[in-house]
N, C-alpha and C positions, 0 to 999 in steps of 0.2 A: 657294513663299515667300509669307509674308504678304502681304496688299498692305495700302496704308496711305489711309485716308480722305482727301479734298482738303480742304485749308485752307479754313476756315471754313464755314458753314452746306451742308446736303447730304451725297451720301451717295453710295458709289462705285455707279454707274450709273446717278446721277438728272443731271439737266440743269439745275445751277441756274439759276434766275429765269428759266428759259424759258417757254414756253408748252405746252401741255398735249401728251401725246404723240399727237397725231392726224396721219395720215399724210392729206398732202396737195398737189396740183398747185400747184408754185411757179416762178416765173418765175424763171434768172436776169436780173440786170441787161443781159448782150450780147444775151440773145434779148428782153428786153423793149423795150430800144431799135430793135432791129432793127428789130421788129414795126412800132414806133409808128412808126419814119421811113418802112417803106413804106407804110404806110395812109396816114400824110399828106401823103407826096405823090402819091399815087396819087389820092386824093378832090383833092386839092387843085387838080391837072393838070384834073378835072373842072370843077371850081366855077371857076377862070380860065378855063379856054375856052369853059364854058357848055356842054359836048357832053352831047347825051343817052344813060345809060346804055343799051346794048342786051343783048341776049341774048349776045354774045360779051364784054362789059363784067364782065357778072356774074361769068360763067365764070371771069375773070381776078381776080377778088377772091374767090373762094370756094379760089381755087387758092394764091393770098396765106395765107387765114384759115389752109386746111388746111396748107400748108409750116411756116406758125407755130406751130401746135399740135403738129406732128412733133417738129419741132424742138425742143420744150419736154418731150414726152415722151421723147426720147433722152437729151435731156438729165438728167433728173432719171432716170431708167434708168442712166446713167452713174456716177451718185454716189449711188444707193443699190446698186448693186453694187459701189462701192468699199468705200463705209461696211464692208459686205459682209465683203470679204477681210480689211478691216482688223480690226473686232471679230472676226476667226476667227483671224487672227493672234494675236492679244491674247492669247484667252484659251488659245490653245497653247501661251504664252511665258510667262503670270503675269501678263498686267497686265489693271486694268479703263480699259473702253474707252467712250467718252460721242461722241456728234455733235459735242457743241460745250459750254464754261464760260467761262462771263461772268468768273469771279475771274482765269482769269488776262489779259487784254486788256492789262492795263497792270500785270504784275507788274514790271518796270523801267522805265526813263525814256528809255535808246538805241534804237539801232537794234536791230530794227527795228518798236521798238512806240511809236516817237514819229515816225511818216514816214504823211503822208496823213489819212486818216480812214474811218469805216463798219470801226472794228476788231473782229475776231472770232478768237476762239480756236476753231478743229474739230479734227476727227479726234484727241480729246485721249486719250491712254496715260498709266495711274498705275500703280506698284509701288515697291515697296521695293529698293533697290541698294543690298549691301553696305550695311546699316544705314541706309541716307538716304533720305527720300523721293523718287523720280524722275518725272518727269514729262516727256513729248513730247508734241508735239500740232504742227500745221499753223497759221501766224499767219498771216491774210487781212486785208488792207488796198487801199483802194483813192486813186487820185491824179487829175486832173485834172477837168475837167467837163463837160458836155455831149456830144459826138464825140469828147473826148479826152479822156473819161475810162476809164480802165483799172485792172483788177483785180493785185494780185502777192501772191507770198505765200514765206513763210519757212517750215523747216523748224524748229522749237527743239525742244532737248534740254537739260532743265537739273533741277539739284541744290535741293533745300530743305534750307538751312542752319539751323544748332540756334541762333545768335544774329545780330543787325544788323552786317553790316561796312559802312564805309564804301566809296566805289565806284571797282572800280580792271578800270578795262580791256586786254586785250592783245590787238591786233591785228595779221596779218603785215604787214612793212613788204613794201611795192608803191607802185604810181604814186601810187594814191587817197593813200595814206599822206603820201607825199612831196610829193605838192601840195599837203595840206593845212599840213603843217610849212611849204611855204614859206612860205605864207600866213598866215604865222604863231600855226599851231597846237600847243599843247605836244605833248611827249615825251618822257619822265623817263627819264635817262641812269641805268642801272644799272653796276656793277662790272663783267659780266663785256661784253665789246665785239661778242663773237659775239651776243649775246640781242639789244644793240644793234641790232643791221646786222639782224637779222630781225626783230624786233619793233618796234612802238612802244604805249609804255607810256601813258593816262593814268588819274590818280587824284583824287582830292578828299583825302586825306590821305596824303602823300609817306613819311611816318613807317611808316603799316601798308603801305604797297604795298615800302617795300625790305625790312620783315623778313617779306611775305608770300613775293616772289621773293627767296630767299634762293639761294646758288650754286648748291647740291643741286637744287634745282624748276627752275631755271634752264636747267640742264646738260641735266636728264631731257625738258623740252621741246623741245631742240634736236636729240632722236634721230629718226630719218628717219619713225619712224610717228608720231609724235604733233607733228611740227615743223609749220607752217602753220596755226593753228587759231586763230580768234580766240572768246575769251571773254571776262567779264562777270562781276564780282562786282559786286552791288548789294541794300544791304537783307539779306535773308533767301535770298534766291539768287543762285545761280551759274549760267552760264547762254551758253549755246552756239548756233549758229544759221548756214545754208545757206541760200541761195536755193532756190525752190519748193516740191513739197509733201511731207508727212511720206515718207520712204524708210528702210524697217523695216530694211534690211538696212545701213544706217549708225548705229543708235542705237545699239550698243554701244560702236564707236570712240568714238562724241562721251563716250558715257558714259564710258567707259575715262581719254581725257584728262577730265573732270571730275572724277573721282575722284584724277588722279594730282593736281590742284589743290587737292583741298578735303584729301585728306590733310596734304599738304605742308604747310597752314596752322600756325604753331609752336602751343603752345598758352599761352604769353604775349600772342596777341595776342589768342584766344578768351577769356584773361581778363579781359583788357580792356576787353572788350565783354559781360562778364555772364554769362559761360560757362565752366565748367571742364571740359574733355573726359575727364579721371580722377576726375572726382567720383563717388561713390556714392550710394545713394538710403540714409538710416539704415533699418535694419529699425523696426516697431514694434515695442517694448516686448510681450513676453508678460507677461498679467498672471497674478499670482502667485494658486496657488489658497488658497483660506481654508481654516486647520486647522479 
């Protein structure tokens, strides 16, 4: 199957606005801190007691330096052996496969590309589904500071839509759900009561979110494989997402339910928005030869 370029500037297997491809010894952030907290309390234990290094002093920092180098090498051995499987995945299955792209960091505004900061797109997969552009990749984000600061990461899988919808999200109703409602956060009551009691709905415009879940999309999300899924129209994607990291052997269900969403859109509501999904492209005009 074709695959289909990334939006905007680049080219399928370049790394936009990265840095040049030169493979090199990179620290993560847990083994960077590590390092640094023992060197300084180690020197530091020094300098307050005033004890002079000796020959078993040394020993014990050179066995520090080298656990941290290990350490860094396993490390990065680890995740270019992923990288590894995953670009051989890719190109078994039709998609092209990148490290990491800056465009998509902040392709929506929720979760979980608006939680924390140091955002990054890896491990990103593109191809063509069923006529759509698709797109998976790994979102990296990190929260807190200093000793409590910590790394997490989403899985997304999502669709590139042909025009702008307004944003209308469906997540399964649960605790998070319900405590949030208490606390007084919307939830757009649809017709049917089962979607209800499983879902809760929010949107920015209430008008496209009821003739998007119309009964039919309704009914077919409530069947036992595609029922629990929470997604995300916003903008120009639609857009699906798990906790931790890309898992090859879940992208077609996510896709699967995306697809039964982006179908089910009517197409009064695509015209609405500047798109007609039965439109044609006119042929040109063959010009007539001269007698």
């Amino acid at each position: 199957m074709t695959s289909v370029p990334p939006p905007g500037p680049g080219r399928p297997g370049s790394e936009p606005g990265g840095p040049p491809r030169r493979r090199q010894l990179r620290l993560s952030r847990v083994v960077f801190y590590s390092i640094a907290v023992v060197w300084t309390g180690f020197i530091g234990y020094f300098v307050l007691t005033r004890v002079t290094l000796d020959a078993s002093d040394l020993v014990g920092v050179a066995f520090f330096g080298v656990f941290g180098l290990v350490a860094v090498a396993l490390g990065n051995a680890w995740q270019k052996r992923r990288h590894e499987k995953l670009a051989a995945w890719a190109r078994t299955h039709g998609w092209d496969y990148v490290r990491y792209d800056r465009e998509l960091e902040r392709i929506q505004s929720g979760a979980p590309f608006d939680t924390g900061d140091s955002h990054a797109a890896i491990e990103v997969m593109r191809r063509d589904w069923q006529g759509r552009p698709a797109v998976s990749f790994t979102y990296r984000w990190t929260t807190g500071s200093g000793k409590d600061r910590s790394t997490s990461y989403a899985h997304v899988v999502a669709l590139r839509l042909p025009a702008y919808l307004p944003r209308l999200e469906v997540t399964p109703e649960g605790v998070g759900a319900r405590l949030i409602k208490l606390a007084g956060g919307k939830d757009l009551q649809l017709e049917l009561e089962a979607f209800n009691r499983a879902y809760r709905v929010v949107a920015s415009d209430e008008r496209t979110a009821h003739a998007v879940l119309h009964p039919r999309l309704m009914e077919r999300l409530l069947q036992p494989h595609l029922v629990g899924r929470h997604w995300r129209i916003e903008g120009t994607w639609l857009v699906t997402w798990d906790d931790g990291r890309t898992d090859v052997d879940r992208i077609a269900d996510r896709l699967m339910v995306l697809t039964v969403v982006a179908d089910a859109v009517p197409r009064h509501v695509w015209q609405d928005h500047g798109h007609d999904p039965l439109a044609t492209i006119e042929p040109h005009p063959v010009p007539k030869e001269s007698s």
